[in-house]
N, C-alpha and C positions, 0 to 999 in steps of 0.2 A: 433460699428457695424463692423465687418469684411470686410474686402476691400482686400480680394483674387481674383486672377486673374479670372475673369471669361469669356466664350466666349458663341457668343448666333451662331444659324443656324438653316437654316429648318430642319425639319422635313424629314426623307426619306417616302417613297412609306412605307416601310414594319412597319415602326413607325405608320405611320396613321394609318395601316391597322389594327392593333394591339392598339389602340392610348388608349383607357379606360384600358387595365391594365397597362399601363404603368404610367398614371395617378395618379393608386391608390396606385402607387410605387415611387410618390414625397411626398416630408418629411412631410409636412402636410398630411397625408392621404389619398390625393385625396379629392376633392370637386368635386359635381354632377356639377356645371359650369364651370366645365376645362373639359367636356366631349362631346365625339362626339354627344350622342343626346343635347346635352345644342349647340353646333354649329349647328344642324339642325336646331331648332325651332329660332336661332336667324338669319337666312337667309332669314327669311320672316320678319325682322326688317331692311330688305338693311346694312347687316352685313357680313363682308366676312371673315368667320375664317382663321385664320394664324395656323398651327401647326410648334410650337419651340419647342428646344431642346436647355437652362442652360447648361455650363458644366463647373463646376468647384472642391468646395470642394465637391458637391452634384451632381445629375444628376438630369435636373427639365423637365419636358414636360409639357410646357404650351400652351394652347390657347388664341389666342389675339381674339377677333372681333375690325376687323377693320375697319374704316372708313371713306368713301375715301369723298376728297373736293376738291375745287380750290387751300385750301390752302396747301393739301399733305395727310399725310392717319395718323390717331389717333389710336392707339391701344390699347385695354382696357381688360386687365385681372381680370375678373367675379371672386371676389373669390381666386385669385389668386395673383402671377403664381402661386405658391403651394409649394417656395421655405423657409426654414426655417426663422425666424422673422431677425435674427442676420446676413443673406448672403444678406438681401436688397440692403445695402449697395455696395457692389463687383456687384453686378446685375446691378445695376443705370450705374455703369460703361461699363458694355459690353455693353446695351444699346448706352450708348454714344458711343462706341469704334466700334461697328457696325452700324453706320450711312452711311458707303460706301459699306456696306453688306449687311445681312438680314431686316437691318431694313434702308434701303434706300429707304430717302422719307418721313419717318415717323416724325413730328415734337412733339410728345409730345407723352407719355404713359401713362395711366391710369392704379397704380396696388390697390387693393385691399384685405391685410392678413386681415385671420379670426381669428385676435388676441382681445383680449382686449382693449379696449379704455381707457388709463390712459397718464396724460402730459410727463413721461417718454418717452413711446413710441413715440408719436407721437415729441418729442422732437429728438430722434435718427432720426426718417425717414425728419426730416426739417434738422439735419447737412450734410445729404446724398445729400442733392436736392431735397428733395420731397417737393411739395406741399397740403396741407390738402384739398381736395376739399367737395364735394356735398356728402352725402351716397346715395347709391344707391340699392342695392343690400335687400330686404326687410325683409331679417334676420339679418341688420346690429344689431337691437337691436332684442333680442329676450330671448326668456325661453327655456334651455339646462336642460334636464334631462340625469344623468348617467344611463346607464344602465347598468352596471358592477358587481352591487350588487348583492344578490338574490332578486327575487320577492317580497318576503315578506317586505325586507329590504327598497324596491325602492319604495313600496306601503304607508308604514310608516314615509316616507320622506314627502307623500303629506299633504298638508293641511286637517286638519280637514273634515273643510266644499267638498272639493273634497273627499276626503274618504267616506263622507256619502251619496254627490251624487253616487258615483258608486253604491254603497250598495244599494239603492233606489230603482236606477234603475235594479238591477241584480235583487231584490227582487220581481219589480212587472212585474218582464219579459218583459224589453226593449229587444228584439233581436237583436245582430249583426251579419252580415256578410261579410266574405273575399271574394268581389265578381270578375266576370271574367271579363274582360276588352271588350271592342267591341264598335259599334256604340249606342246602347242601355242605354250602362251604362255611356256613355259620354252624351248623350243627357239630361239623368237621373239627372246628375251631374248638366251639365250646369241648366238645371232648378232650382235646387236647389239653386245652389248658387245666384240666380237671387231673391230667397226669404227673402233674410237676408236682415237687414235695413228697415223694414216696407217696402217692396218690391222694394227698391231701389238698390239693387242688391252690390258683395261684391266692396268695394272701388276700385275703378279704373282699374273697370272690362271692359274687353276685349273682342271683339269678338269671337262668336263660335271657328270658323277654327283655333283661332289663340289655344287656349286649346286643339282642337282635334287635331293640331299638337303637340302640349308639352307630355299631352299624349300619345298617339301614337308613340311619340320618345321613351319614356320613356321604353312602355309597350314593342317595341320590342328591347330596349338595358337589358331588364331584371329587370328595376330599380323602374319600374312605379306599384304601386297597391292602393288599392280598398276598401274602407269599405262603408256599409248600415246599417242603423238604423233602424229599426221597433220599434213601438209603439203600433200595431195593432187598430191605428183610423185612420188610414189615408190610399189612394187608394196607395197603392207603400212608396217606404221607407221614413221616416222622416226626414233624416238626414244623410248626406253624407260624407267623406274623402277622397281624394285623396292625399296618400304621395311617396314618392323618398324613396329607398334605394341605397347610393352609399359610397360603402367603411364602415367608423366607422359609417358616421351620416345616421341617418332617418328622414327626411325632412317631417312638416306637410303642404304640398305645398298647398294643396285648403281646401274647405270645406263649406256644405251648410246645413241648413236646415228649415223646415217648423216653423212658430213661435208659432202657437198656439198647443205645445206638448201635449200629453197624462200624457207621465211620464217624469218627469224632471231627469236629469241628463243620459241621451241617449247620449249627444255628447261626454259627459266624459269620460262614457263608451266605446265609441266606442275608442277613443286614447289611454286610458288603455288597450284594448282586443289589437290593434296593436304595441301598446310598445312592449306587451309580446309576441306578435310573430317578431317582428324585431330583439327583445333579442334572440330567438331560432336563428334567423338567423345568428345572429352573429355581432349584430350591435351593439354601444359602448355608443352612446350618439343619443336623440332623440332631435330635433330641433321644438318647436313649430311654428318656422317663423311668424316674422311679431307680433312687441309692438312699443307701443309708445317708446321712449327712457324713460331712468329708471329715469327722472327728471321730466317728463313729464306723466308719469304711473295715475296720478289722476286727467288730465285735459280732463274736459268731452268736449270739444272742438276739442282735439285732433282727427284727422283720425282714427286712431287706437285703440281709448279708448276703445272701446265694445270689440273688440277681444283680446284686452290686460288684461281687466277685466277677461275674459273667460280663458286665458293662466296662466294668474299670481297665481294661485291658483295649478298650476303643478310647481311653484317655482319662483325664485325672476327673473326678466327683468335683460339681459348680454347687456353691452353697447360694442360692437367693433369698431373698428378702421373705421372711413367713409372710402372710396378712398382717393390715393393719386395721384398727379399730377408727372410725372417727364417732364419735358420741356426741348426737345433738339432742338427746334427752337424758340427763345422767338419770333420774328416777326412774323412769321406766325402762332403761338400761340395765339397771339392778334390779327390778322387778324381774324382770325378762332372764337374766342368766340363773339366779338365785331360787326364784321361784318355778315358773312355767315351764323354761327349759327342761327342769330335771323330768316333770309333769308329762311332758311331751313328750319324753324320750321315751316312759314308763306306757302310755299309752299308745305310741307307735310301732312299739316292740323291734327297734328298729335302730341302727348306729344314725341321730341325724347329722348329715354329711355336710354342714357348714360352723358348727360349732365342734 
């Protein structure tokens, strides 16, 4: 792994200002979690975004959320930073080398590439100083569709059994549509999703507010949109989407619907009809978000089993890299997990979403 000089710093006034294309102009393409709406909605997680600026063989503009304790402040990059797999290394460094600088205070960083998970890698980022931690992030494992191809090409890639659902449903007139975003179609939404799981709603589902903000960021950073299902049995739509367009990838971030269908294969439909519009847009690769891990794909036990059953059939389960730890305080690193963590957790009453 390359160990070039690298130097870290904020962020100026006109970088913020500016902060999403500059994002989608770090070597990984940009990820929707190194973005100014991905720091709005994590503020109401008592998250306090950092904007950085990398500068080395690359130029990287990353966001930390960061989090403050007794024991000093954790920074954790979503996704990120966004710096190439092979500059981690020289990164760990400026990290360390700005401890009397930008990152004064900070005893430990959480980064997270959206590479592959194989012992190689994970073998580089431990001679670096990284630590393997938790995943996080709920496309660590997930189903990537290219979309690069033509239509025809990309449609032929799928499984059988998904090809004939679309067909099914295009045949006995499932409708979809690209709908407009508002208070209407969030409420819509949240309903829906509240239907999956014999009405147990989708796995470690979240308050209203906290989705009308996700949305909401999204829809006015330009990135947030919208699909509905009709079936024509049911009062309002069957079946819902909510995904992210940011940079190459198209995020399938939500999604709900009613269990007792009309026509089977509606949901299918619906991710198909937005593949092919996120393809016009210009998007490169579609993320189903959120499988089991790909060892774990056939345990009905699993959290994830039912939606992974659902996804696996648009292509095989991508394992990536969990997060990694880099530690520039070990003391107050062990203070912090050992002690205050558990403290915090107890007083938040609350799952905290980065440990």
């Amino acid at each position: 792994m390359a160990s070039t000089r690298w130097t870290l710093r904020d962020a100026t006034a006109a970088e913020i200002a500016d902060w999403d294309a500059l994002v989608l102009q770090n070597p990984d393409g940009g990820q929707w979690t190194q973005s100014a709406a991905y720091a709005t909605l994590k503020r109401t997680e008592r998250l306090h975004p950092r904007h950085l600026v990398l500068e080395g063989p690359e130029t990287v503009h990353a966001l930390a959320l960061e989090h403050r304790s007794l024991a000093g402040r954790f920074w954790y990059f979503a996704t990120g930073p966004g710096a190439s797999f092979e500059q981690l290394g020289g990164i760990a460094d400026a990290f360390r080398a700005a401890r009397d600088g930008a990152a004064k205070g900070v005893f430990a960083v959480k980064v997270e590439p959206f590479v592959v998970d194989t012992p190689e890698h994970r073998a580089v980022l431990k001679r670096t100083g990284y630590r393997a931690a938790n995943a996080i992030q709920q496309n660590t494992h997930t189903v990537l569709v290219d979309l690069t191809p033509d239509v025809e090409t990309i449609f032929a890639g799928f499984k059988k059994s998904l090809r004939n659902h679309i067909r099914y449903a295009e045949r006995n007139g499932y409708r979809v549509e690209k709908v407009e975003p508002g208070e209407d179609t969030y409420r819509t939404m949240h309903q829906l999703m509240q239907t999956v799981s014999g009405g147990k709603g989708v796995e470690g589902m979240k308050p209203y507010d906290y989705y009308r903000t996700l949305w909401s960021a999204a829809v006015a950073q330009g990135s947030g949109h919208f699909w509905f299902g009709y079936d024509g049995a049911h009062d309002g739509p069957q079946a819902s989407a909510f995904m992210i367009r940011f940079g190459r990838y198209a995020l399938a971030k939500d999604g709900g619907s009613v269990p007792d269908r009309a026509i089977r294969g509606g949901a299918h439909l619906i991710r198909w009809r937005a593949m092919q519009w996120f393809k016009e847009q210009g998007a490169e690769v579609y993320d189903a978000y959120a499988t089991p891990p790909s060892w774990l794909a056939d345990d009905p036990s699993h959290r994830l089993h039912g939606p992974g059953v659902f996804k696996r059939v648009f292509g095989p389960i991508v394992d990536h890299l969990p997060s990694h730890d880099l530690v520039l305080d070990a003391r107050r690193y062990r203070l912090f997990l050992r002690l205050l963590l558990p403290i915090e957790r107890r007083v938040r009453r609350r799952p905290f979403g980065i440990w």
